[in-house]
N, C-alpha and C positions, 0 to 999 in steps of 0.2 A: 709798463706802458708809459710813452712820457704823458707829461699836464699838457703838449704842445700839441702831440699827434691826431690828427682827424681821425675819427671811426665813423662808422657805420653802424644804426641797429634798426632790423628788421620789427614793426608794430604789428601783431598779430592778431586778428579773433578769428575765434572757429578756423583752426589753420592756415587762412589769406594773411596775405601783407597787404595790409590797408595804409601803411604808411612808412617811409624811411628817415629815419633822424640821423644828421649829420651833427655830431658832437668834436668838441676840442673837450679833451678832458672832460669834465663834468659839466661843461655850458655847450645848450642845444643852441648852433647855429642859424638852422632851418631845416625845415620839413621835404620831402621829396616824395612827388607822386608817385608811385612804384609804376601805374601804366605809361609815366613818360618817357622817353626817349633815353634818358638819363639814369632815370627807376633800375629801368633794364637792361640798362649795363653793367651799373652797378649789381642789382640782384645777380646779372651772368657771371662777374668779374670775382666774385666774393667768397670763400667757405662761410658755413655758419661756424660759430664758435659756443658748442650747446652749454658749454658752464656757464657762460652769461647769461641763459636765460632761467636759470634757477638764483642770479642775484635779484631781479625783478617778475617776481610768479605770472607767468599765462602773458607777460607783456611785450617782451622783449626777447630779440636774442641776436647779439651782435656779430655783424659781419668782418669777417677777416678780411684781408687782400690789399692790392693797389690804395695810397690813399695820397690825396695832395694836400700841400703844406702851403 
């Protein structure tokens, strides 16, 4: 992955997405409401990528797909 490219990762508890972080590399950009407008098209647009969420336990688990630069 480059240091440049935007991801995605899904905030979990009790299996909800409470929350989406938009990351460049390792610095969180901002936070995204999962019920807004944007939440969910991101959540629609994305695979999960389950080996990211065994790098941060119970927390995280980063979404694949479209991302803008």
């Amino acid at each position: 992955m480059e240091e440049n490219e935007i991801t995605y990762h899904a905030v979990e508890k009790d299996g909800v997405v409470t929350a989406i972080w938009e990351m460049q590399g390792r610095k969180h950009l901002r936070t995204i409401d999962p019920r807004s407008e944007e939440g969910r098209r991101i959540l629609g647009s994305h695979t999960i990528d389950e080996s990211a969420e065994h790098e941060i336990p119970g927390s995280q688990a980063a979404l694949q797909g479209e991302s803008r630069q």
